[in-house]
N, C-alpha and C positions, 0 to 999 in steps of 0.2 A: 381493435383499438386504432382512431384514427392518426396515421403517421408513424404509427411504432413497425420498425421490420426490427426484430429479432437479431439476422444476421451484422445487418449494420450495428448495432449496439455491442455486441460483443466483440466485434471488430474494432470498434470506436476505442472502447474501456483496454482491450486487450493492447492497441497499438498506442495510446498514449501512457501505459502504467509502464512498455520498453522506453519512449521517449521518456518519461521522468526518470527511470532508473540511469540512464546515458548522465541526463542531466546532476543526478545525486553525483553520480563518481566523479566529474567534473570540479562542481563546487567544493567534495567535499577535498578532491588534491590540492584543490586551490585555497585550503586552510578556515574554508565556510562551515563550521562544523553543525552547526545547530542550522543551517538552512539545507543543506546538504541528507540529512537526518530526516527532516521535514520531506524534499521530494520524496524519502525513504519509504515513508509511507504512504504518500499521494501512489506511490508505487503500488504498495498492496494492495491499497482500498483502491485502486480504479481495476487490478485484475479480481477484487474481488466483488466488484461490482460488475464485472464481466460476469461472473459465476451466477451473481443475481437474477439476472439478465436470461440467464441458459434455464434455470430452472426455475424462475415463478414464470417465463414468457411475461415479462413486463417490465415498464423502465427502472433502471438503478431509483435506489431510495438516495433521499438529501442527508445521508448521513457521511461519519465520518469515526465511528465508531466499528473500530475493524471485530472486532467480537459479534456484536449485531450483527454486519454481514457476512460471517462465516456461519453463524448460526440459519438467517434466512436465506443461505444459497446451501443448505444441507451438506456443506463439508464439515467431516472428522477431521478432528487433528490431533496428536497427542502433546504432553503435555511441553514438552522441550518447545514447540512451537506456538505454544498459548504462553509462555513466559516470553519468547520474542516478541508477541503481537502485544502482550502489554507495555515491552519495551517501549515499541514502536509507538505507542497511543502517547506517551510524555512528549515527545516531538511535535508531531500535530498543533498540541495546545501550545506552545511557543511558537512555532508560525503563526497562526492566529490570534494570540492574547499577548501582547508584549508587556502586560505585567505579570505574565507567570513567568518566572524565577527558572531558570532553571539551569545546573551547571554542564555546560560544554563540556562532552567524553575526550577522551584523549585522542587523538589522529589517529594512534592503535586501534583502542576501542572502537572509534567510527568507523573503520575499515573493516572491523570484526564487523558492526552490522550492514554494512555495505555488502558483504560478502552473504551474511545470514538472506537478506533482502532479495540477493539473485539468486540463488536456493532455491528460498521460496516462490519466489514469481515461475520458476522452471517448473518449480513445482506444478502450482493452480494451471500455467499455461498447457502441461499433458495432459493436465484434469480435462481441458477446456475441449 
């Protein structure tokens, strides 16, 4: 495939899902809750589009559907972490549809997934 290296991609996806996770915590101290949320999962979906990347050997798909990409990069999860990753899918669509509705978790609560978020990136990242 012409221009695809392998390594650079997973390096790419791998080292900007730490840059956004830096970024969530940031915004979300700074009382940004729903944008904060939002890098939360730019977060997963680019480590887990890393994982894409390692195991079909070709470029991330244009999704944003973290379920599809755990499924096409052949990682198990159980089920505590399929409840977070649909958390995680409500955010998304408020970053990009600002007429989807949707109510701001509490600083607690954001922090609760702020913390699930670096977990899991530690997670995929020893997978990786």
């Amino acid at each position: 495939m012409l221009g695809f290296n392998k390594d650079k991609q997973i390096e790419y996806w791998k080292t900007t899902a730490i840059s956004d996770l830096e970024l969530a915590e940031i915004v979300i101290q700074n009382g940004k809750i729903l944008h904060g949320l939002f890098c939360c999962h730019l977060t997963i979906e680019k480590a887990l589009k890393a994982h894409f990347v390692k195991t079909n050997n070709n470029f991330a798909p244009k999704t944003h559907d973290l379920t599809y990409l755990i499924d096409k990069a052949g990682l198990k999860i159980d089920d505590k972490q399929k409840l977070f990753l649909s958390a995680l899918m409500q955010f998304q669509l408020e970053g990009r549809y600002p007429d989807y509705l949707l109510n701001s978790p509490t600083k607690e609560k954001s922090l609760d997934y702020l913390q699930k978020t670096k977990d899991f990136l530690q997670w995929l990242i020893e997978k990786l």
